[in-house]
C-alpha positions in Angstrom: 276.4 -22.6 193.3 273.2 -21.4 194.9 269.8 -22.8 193.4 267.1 -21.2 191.8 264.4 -20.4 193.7 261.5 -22.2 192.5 258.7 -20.4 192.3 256.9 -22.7 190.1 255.5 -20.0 188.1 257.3 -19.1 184.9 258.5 -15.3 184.2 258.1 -14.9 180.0 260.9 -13.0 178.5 259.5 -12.3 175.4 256.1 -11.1 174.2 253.7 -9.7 171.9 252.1 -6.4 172.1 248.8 -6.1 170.3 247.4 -2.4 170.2 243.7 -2.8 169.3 241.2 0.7 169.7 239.8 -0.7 173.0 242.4 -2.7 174.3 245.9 -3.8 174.5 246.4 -7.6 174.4 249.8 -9.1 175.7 250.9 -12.5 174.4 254.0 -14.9 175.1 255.8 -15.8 172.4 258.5 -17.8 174.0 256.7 -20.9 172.9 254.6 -20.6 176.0 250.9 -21.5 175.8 249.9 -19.2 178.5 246.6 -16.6 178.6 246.7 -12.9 177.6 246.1 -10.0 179.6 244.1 -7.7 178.4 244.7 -4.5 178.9 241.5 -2.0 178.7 242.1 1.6 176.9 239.6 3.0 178.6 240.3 2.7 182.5 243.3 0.5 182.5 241.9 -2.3 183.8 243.3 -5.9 183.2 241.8 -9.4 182.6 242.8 -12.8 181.3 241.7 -13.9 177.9 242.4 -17.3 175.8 242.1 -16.1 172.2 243.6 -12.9 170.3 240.0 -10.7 169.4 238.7 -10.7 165.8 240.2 -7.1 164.6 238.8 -4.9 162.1 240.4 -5.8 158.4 240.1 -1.8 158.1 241.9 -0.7 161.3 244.6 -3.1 161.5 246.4 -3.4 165.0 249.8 -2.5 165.6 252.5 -5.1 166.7 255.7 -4.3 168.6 258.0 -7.2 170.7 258.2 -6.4 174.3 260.2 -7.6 176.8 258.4 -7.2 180.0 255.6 -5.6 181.7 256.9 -3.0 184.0 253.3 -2.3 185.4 250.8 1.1 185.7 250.3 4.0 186.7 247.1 5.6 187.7 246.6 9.4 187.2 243.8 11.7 187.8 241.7 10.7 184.9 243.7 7.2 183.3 246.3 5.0 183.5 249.6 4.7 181.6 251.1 1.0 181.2 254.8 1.0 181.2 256.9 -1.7 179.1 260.1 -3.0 178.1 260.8 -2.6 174.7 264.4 -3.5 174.5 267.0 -4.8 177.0 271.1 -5.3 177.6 272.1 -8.5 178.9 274.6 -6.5 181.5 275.9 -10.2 183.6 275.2 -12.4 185.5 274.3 -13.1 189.4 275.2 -16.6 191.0 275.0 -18.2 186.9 271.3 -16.1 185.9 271.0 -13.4 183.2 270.9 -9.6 184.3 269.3 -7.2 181.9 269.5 -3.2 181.9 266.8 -1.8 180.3 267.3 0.0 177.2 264.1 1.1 176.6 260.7 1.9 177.6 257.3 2.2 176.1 254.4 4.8 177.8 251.0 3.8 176.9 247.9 5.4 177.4 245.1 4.3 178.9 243.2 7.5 179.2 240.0 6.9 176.6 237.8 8.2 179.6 239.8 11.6 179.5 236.8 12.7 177.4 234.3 13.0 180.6 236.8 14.7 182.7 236.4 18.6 183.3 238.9 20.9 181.5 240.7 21.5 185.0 241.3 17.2 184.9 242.2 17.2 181.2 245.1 20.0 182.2 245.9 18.5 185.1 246.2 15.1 183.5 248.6 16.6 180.9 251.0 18.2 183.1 251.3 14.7 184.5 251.6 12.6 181.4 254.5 15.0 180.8 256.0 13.7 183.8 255.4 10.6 183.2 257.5 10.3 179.5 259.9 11.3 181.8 260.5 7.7 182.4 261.0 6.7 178.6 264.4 8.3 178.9 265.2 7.3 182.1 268.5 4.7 182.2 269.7 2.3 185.3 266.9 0.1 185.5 268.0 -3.4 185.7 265.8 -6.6 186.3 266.2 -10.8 186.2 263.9 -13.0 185.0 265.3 -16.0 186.8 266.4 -14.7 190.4 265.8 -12.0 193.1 268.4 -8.9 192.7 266.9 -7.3 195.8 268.3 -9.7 198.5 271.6 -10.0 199.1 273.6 -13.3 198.7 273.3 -14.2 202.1 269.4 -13.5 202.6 268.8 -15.2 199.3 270.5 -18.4 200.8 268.9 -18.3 204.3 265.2 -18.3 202.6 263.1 -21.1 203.5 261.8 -23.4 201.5 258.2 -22.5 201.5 259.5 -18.9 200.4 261.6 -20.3 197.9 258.4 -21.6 196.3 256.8 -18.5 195.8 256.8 -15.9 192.7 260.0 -14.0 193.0 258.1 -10.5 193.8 256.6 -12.1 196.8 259.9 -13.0 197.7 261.2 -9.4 197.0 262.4 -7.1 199.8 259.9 -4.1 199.5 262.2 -1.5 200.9 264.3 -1.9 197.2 261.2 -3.4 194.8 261.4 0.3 192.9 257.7 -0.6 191.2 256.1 -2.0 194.0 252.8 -0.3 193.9 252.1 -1.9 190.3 253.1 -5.3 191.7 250.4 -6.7 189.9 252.3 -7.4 186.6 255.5 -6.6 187.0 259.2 -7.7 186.9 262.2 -4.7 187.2 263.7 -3.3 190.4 265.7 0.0 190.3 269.3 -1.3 191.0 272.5 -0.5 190.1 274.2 -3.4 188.4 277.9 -4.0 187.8 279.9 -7.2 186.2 282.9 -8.3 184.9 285.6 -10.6 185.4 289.0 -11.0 186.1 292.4 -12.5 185.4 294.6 -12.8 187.8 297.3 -15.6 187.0 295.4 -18.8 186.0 292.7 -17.6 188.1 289.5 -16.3 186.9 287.2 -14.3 189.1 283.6 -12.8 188.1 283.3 -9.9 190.3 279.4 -8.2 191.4 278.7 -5.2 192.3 274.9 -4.4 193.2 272.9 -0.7 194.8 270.3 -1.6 195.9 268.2 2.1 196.9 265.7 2.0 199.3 262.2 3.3 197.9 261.1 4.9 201.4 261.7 8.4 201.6 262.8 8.7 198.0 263.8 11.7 196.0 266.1 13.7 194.2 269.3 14.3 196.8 269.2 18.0 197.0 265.9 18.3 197.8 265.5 15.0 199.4 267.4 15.1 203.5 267.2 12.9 206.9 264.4 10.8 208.2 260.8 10.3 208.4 259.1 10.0 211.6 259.3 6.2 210.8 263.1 6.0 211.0 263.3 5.5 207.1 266.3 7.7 205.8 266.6 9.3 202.4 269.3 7.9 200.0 269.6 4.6 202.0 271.4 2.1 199.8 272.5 -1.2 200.2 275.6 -2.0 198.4 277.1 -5.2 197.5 280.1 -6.8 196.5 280.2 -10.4 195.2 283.5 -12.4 194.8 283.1 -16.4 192.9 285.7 -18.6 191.9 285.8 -22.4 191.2 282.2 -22.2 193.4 283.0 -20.7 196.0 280.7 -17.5 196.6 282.2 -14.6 198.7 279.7 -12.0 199.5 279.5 -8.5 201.5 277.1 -6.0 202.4 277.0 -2.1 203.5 274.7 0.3 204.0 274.7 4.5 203.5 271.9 6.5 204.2 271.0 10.4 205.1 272.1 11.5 209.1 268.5 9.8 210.8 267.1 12.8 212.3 264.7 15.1 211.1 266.1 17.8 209.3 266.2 20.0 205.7 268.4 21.2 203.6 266.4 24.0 201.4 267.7 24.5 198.3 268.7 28.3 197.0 271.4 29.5 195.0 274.2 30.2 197.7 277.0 27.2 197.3 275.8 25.8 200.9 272.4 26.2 201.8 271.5 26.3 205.5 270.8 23.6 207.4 267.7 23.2 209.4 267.0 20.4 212.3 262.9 19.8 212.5 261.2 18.6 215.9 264.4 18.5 217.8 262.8 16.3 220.6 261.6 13.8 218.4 265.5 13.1 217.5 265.6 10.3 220.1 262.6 8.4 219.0 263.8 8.5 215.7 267.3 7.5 215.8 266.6 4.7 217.7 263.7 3.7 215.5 266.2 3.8 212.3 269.1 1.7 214.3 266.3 -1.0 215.3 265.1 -1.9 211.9 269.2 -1.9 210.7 269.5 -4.4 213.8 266.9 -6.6 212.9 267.6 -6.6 209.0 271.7 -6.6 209.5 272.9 -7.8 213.1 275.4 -5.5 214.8 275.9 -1.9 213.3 278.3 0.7 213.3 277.6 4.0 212.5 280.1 5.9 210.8 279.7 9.7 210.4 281.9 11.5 207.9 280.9 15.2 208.1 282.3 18.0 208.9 283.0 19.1 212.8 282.0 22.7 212.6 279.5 24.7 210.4 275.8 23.6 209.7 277.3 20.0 209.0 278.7 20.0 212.7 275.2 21.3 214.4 273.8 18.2 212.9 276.4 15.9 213.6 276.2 17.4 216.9 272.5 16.4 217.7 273.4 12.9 215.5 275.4 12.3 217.9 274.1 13.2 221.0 270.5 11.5 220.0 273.4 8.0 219.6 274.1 7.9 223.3 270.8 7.0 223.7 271.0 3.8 222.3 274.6 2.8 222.0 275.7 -0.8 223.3 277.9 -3.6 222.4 275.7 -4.1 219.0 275.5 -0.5 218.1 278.6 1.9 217.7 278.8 5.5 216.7 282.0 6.7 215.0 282.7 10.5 214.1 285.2 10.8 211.6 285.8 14.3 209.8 287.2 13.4 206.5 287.6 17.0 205.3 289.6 18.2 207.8 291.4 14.7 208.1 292.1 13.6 204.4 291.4 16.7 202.8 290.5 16.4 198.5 293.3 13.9 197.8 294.8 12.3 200.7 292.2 9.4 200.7 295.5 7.3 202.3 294.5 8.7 205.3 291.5 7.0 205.3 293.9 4.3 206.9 293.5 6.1 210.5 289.3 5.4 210.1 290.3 1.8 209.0 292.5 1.5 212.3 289.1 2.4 214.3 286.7 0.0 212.7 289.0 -2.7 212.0 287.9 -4.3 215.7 284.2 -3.9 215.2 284.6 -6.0 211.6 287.2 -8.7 213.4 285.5 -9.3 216.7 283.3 -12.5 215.6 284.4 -15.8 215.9 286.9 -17.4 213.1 289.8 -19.2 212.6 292.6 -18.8 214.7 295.0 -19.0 212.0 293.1 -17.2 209.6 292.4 -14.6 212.1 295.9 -13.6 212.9 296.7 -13.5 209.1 293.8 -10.7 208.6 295.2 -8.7 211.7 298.7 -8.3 210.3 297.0 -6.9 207.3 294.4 -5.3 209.0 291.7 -7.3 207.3 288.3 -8.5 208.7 288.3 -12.4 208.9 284.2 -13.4 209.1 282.3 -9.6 208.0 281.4 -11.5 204.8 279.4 -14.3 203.6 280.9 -17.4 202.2 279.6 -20.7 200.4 281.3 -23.5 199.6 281.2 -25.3 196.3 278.2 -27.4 197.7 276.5 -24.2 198.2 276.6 -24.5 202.4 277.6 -21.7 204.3 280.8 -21.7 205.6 280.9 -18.4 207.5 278.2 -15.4 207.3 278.1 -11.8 207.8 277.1 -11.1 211.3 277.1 -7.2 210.9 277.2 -3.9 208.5 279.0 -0.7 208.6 276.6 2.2 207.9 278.3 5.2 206.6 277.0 9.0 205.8 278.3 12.0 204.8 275.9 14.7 204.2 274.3 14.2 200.8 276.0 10.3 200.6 278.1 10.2 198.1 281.4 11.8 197.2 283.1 11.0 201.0 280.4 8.0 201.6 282.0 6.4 198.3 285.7 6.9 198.8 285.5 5.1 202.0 283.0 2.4 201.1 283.9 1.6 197.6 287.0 -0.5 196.3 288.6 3.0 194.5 290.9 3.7 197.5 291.9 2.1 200.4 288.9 1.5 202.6 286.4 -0.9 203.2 285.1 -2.5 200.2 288.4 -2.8 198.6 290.3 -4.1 201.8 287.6 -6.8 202.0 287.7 -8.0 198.7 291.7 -8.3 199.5 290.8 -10.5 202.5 288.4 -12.6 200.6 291.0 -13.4 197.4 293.0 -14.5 200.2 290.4 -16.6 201.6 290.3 -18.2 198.5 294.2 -18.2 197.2 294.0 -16.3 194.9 296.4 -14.0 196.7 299.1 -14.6 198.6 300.0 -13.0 202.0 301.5 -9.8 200.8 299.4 -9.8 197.6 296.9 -6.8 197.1 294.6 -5.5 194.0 297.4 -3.1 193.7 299.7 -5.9 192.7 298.0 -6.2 189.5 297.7 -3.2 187.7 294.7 -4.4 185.1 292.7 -5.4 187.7 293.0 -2.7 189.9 292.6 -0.2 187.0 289.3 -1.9 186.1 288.2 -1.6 190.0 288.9 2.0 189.9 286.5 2.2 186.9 283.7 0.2 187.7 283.1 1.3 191.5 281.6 4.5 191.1 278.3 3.1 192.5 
């Protein structure tokens, strides 16, 4: 089982919100004897204090439990402190609580509003509107205890001196969802899925974790391609987690919008046009966006699943052509149309991409034995991490398979995710083997429970 990082510096789940006029005063309660922050009404700004103030026996201050601070938000004219106000334990990751927040408090720290002009005051409104957008907003999940935005295999290659420090130094920026309010906060914007599994006297708890990138965010119709940076919209990094008896099985992909610089505007026609930005800049880009996945991930292949003709095939067109630029032994580019191929319901066919990728996800070095049992059942032998029940690794992922269909996610899902027949699920296959649960001719579709309860829980 893999340790908690230490960081030496305890994360309160539960406090005390005091609302006074002037201030609002945060205290543990979890039989900590900690300071409080202070929270000023007026600007929003935040000290430590040792005592709770004197308050007025006439204006009595309100009192509500909160569960975390998510942090603040500066606007024109104030700032707006965001809290948890209740939580769902959702699982568990490697033996630590997982919440999903339930719901959120807004509150106001706009007492200067009174010396801002009328254009400020309206201003300031329209964006406190936006704002209480976030009360309602659902899929926010957060730990007290561990670091949801590395995957198992980062988490267990930290150092020790990193191990040491407060989990949102440790953090990987790129999914850290309130990053700017670092200050005082714990939650990351993930999508969070547990449960476990009987299969004979065998049972498995199963993870699934999204982690979405926050550069280049957005909603994704309005939200396409790359920055000049490399960074791609709707990048993801999604996780599957396998443990049993303490054994850890872990693997990672990525998805993310076509890296080039191009739009997709919005109208009311059932495909709006396509439109490729700063075509000469493609180069530059591309191979910006394939670096950082090389230095983050090892080896990558790209797989594109759009269509060969239309606006989708112009862009796959230059996609491709800006590839064979930097294409080598550690970076592969795959075109694979899945409309024309598999259609809306043949997903089976899926089996012809699996047949082109099953090389790129077998070619490190492994077992012998084990090797040749994975190639009769076209399965990859060492894509995926795994610890033993000492917690040492015993083999690690040494690449990722980057997929993208146009908007990322109906064809981007069937082939990553464990529904159908692709990667995801095939993998998890592999890895029950791996740790025999299954035997050679075994597959999820052997047990009807478990493969109903896959089919359910992997839209992410």
């Amino acid at each position: 089982m893999m340790e908690k990082a230490d960081s030496g510096q305890k994360l309160y789940t539960m406090m005390r919100l005091w609302e006074f006029p002037d201030r609002y005063i945060v205290e543990p309660t979890d039989g900590s004897s900690g300071s409080f922050l202070a929270i000023s009404r007026e600007d929003g700004s935040m000290t430590l204090i040792d005592e709770l103030p004197q308050s007025n026996s006439v204006r009595v201050p309100k009192i509500r439990t909160i569960f975390g601070v998510i942090g603040m938000i500066k606007l024109l004219a104030g700032s707006y402190l965001l809290v948890i106000t209740e939580r769902e334990c959702v699982g568990s990751y490697f033996g630590h609580p997982i919440f999903k927040v339930s719901s959120l408090k807004i509150l106001p720290c706009d007492h200067s509003l009174k010396n801002s002009t009328a254009e400020q005051k309206k201003m300031q409104s329209e964006f406190s509107g936006l704002i209480n957008v976030a009360e309602r907003t659902s899929g926010l999940f957060f730990s007290y205890d561990t670091n949801l935005t590395l995957s198992a295999q980062r988490l267990h290659d930290l150092g020790d001196e990193s191990k040491l420090l407060p989990l949102w130094r440790q953090a990987d920026p790129r999914f850290l969802w309130n990053n700017y309010m670092l200050e005082v906060l714990i939650d990351n914007k993930l999508g969070f899925q547990y449960f476990q599994a009987a299969i004979g006297k065998d049972i498995i708890d199963i993870t699934l974790i999204a982690r979405r990138c926050t550069r280049r965010t957005g909603t994704r119709m309005w939200r396409r391609g790359a920055d000049s940076d490399g960074y791609v919209a709707n990048f993801v990094e999604s996780e599957q987690i396998v443990q049993l008896n303490g054994y850890t099985a872990s693997f990672v992909q990525v998805r993310g919008s076509i890296p080039l610089l191009w739009e997709q505007i919005v109208d009311l026609t059932y495909k709006p046009k396509f439109e490729i930005v700063r075509l000469e800049e493609a180069p530059r880009v591309v191979e910006r966006h394939f670096l950082d996945l090389r230095k983050r991930y090892g080896s990558v292949l790209a797989v594109d699943l759009v269509n060969g003709h239309g606006g989708e095939g112009r862009v796959s067109e230059k996609f491709a052509n800006a590839m064979q630029h930097i294409v080598s032994d550690d970076v592969r580019y795959l075109h694979f149309d899945f409309h024309r191929i598999c259609g809306h319901v043949h997903f089976e066919r899926l089996s012809i991409l699996y047949d082109q990728i099953v090389d790129f996800l077998t070619k490190n070095r492994g077992d012998v034995v084990l090797m040749a049992t994975c190639l009769i059942n076209k399965m990859p032998s060492e894509e995926y991490l795994l610890l033993n029940e000492k917690g040492e690794k015993v083999e690690e992922q040494l690449g990722v398979v980057r997929t993208n269909c146009i908007d990322c996610l109906d064809r981007t899902n069937v082939t990553q995710n464990l529904k159908k027949s692709m990667i995801g699920r095939n993998m998890l296959e592999c890895q029950l083997r791996r740790l025999g649960v299954f035997g050679g001719d075994e597959t999820i579709k052997s047990h009807p429970n478990f493969d109903d309860n896959f089919k359910i829980r992997s839209y992410w």
